[in-house]
C-alpha positions in Angstrom: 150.7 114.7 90.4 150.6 111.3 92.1 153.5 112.3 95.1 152.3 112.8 98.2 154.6 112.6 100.4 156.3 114.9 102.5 160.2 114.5 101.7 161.7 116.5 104.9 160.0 113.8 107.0 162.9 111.2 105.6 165.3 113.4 106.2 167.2 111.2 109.8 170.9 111.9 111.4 171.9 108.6 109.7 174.7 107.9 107.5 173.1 104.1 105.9 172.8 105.5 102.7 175.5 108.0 101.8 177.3 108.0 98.9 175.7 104.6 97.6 174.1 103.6 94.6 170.9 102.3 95.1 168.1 100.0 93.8 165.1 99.4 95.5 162.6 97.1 94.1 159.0 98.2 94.3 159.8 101.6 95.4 157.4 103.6 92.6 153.7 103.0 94.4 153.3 106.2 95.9 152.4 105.7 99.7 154.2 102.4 99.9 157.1 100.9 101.8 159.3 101.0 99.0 158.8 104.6 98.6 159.3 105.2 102.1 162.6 103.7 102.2 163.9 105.2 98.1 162.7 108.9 100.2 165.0 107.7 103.0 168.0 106.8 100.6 167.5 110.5 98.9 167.1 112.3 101.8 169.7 110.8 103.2 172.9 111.1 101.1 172.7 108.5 98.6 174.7 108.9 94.7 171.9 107.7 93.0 168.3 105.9 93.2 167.0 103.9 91.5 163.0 103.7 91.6 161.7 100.6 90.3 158.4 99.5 89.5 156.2 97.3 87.0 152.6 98.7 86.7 152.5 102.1 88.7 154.7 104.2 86.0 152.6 107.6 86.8 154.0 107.3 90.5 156.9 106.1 89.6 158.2 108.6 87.4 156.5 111.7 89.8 158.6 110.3 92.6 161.8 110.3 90.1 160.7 114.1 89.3 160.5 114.6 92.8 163.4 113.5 94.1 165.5 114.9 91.1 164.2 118.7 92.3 165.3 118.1 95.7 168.7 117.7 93.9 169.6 114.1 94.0 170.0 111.8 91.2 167.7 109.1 90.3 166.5 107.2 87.4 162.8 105.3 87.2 163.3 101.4 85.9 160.3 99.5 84.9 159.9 95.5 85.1 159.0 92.8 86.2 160.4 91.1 88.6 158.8 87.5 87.9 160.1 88.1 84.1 164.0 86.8 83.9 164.2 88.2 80.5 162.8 91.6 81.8 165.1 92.0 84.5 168.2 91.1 82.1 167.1 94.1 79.7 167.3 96.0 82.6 170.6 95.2 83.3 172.8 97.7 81.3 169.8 100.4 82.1 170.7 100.6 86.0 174.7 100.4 85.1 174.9 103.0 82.9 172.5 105.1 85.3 174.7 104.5 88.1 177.5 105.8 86.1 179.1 102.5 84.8 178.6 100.6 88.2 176.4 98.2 89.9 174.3 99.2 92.7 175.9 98.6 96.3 173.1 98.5 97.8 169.8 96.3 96.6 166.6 96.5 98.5 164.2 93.9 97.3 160.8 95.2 98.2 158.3 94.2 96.2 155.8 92.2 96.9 151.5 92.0 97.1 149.0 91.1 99.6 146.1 89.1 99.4 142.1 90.0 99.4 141.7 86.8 101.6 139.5 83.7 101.6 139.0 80.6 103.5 142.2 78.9 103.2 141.2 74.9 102.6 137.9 75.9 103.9 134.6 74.8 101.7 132.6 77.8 101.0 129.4 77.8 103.1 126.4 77.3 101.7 124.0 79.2 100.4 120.2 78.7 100.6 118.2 77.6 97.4 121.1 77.1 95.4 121.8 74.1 93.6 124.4 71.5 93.2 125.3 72.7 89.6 125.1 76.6 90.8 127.3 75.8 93.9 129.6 73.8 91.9 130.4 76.6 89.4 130.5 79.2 92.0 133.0 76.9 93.7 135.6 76.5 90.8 135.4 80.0 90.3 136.3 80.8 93.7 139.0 78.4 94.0 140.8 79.7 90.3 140.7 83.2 91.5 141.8 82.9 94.4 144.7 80.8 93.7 145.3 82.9 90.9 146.2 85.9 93.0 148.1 83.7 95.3 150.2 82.3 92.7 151.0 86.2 91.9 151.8 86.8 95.1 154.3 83.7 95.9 156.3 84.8 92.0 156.8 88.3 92.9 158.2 87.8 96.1 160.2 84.3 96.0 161.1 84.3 92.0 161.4 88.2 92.1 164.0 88.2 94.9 165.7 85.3 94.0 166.1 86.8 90.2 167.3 90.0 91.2 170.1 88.2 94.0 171.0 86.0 91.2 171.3 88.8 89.0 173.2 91.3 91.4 175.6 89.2 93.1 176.8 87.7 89.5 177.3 91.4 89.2 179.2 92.0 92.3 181.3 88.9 92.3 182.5 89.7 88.4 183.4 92.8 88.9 185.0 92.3 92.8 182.4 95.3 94.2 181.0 94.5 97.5 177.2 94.7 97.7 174.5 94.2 100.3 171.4 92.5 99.7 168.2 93.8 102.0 165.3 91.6 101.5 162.0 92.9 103.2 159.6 89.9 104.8 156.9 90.5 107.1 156.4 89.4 110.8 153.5 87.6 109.1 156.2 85.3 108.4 156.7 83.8 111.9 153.0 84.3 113.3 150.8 83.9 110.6 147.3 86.4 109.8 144.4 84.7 108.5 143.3 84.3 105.0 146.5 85.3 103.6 148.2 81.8 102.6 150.2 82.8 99.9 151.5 86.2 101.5 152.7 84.3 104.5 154.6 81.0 102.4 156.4 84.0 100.5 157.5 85.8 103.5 158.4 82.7 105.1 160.6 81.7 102.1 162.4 84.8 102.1 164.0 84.3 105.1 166.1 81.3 104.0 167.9 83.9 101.2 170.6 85.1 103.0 171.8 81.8 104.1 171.1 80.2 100.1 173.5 83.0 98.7 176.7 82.4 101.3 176.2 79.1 100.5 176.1 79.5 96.4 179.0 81.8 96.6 181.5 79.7 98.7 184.6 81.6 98.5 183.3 84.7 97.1 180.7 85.0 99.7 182.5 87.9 101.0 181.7 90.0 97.7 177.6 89.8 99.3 176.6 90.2 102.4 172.7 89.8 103.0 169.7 90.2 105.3 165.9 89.9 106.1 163.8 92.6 107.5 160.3 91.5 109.2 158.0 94.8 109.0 155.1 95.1 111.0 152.0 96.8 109.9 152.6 99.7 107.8 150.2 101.9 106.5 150.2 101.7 102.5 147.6 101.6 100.2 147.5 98.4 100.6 146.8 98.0 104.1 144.6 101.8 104.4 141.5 100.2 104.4 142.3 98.3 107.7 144.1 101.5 109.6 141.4 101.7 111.8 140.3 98.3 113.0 142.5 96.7 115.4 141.1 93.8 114.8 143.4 93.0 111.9 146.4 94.2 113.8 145.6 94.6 117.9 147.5 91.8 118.8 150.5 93.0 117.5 150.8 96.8 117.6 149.1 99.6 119.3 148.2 101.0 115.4 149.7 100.7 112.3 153.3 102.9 111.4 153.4 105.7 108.3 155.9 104.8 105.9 158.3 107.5 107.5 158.4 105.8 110.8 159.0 102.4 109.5 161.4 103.9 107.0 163.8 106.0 110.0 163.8 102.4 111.7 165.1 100.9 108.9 167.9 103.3 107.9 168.4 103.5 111.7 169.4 99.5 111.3 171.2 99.7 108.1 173.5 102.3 109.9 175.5 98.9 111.7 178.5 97.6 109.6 176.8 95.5 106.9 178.9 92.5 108.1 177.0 92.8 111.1 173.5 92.5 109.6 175.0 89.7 107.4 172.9 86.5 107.7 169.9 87.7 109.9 166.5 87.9 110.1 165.6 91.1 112.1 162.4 92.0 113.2 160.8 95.5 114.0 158.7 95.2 117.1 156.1 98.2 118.1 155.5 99.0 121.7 153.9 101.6 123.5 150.7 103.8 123.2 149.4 105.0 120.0 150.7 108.5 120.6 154.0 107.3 121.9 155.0 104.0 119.9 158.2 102.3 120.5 160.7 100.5 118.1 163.0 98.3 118.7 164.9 95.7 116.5 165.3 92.0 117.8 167.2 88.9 116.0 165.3 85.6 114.9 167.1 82.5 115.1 165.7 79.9 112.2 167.1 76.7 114.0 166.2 73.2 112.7 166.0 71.0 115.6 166.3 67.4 114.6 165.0 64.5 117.2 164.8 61.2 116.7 161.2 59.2 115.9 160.0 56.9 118.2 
């Protein structure tokens, strides 16, 4: 059975989630965020859950069985986020399964990282090979690697973008207030090497919030929304670099399991929605490895304009 996780450890003295629908986008990958924070929602009080995910339907549907024996009702959803038609198939699915509603609450998780390469870098060379040989092992490189960042850019800007579009329509027709929770990455605001396209997409997520008041003018008060920069967090994802600091020193004492980042998160959500409405928020670890500290902090995005000389 491909759950491993240990459901009591998402059980927190929070109230975020209860009685809500629920949707959280890339929530089926067992070990990841998103499954962290669809635990948190089930352990926690929530109507219903919705577990979404595209290629990982053994986890996801072991995590619906899993949660549905604790008692709590959820339904598994499969698509793809980059796909507009897919998600409008989906539609009707996650209404009827949350009992002829929308969801009140949408957590747009999904997302991928990179493997990494020299960003706009030439590829060094490499002794006795020729121009031809170098040449073809170039354009390779570059395809590939552009390749998986194009991936990762769609699922995170098109696949949030598609679902807001999708959700707040929703909302808005039917006069139900909903809250959007879009989770970025402090990699968004200090950049890691190699990883181009995870960082644009982060970055680009930010601006969301601001883009749907905007869009809705008067019915902007049918949608309140907000960003979530995460830290390090160990996934599967990210497990092969748990133990070298140097891919996350300078920023954290060690990486957070999915249950720690997850109680900070419901611990946030707990504030009156029109609170969180607009910002960017992002989790900052402190402390030792054995005693680790959270704390929440606002971002400001300001453009400031000056005049050329």
């Amino acid at each position: 059975m491909a759950f491993s996780a240990d459901f009591d450890q998402f059980k927190f003295d929070h109230k975020a989630f209860a009685g809500k629908r629920v949707l959280i986008t890339g929530s089926g990958k067992d070990g990841g965020i998103g499954q962290g924070l669809a635990l948190a929602a089930a352990a926690n009080g929530a109507e219903v859950v919705g577990v979404h995910f595209h290629s990982s339907y053994r986890d996801g549907f072991d995590m619906v069985e899993a949660v549905r024996a604790r008692g709590v009702k959820a339904f598994a959803m499969q698509a793809d986020v980059t796909n507009t038609r897919d998600l409008w198939a989906s539609r009707s699915y996650v209404i009827e399964q949350m009992g002829g509603k929308g969801p009140d609450i949408v957590i747009c998780n999904s997302g991928l990282t990179e493997k990494g390469y020299r960003f706009g870098r030439a590829l060094p060379e490499i002794d006795g090979e020729g121009r031809a040989e170098r040449r073809a092992r170039v354009r390779r490189d570059f395809i590939e690697h552009l390749a998986e960042t194009k991936l990762v850019m769609d699922t995170k800007i098109d696949g949030f973008v598609y679902l807001t579009h999708l959700w707040a329509g929703e909302a808005v027709y039917h006069q139900q207030p909903i809250q959007f929770v879009y989770i970025s990455s402090m990699q968004a605001l200090e950049p890691g090497m190699a990883v181009p396209g995870y960082v644009v997409a982060n970055w680009a997520v930010l601006k969301l919030p601001e883009v749907l008041k905007v869009n809705l003018g008067r019915a902007s008060d049918m949608a309140s929304a907000c960003c979530l920069m995460l830290p390090f967090v160990r996934t599967g994802m990210t497990e092969e670099y748990a133990d070298n600091p140097k891919v996350y020193g300078r920023w954290q004492p060690r990486m957070l399991e999915t249950h720690e980042a997850a109680g900070a998160v419901i611990d946030l959500l707990s504030r009156p929605a029109e609170q969180l409405n607009l910002a960017n928020l992002k989790l900052n670890v402190a402390g030792t490895s054995d005693d680790i500290e959270l704390k929440w902090s606002t971002v400001k995005l300001e453009a400031v304009e000056q005049p050329l000389d």
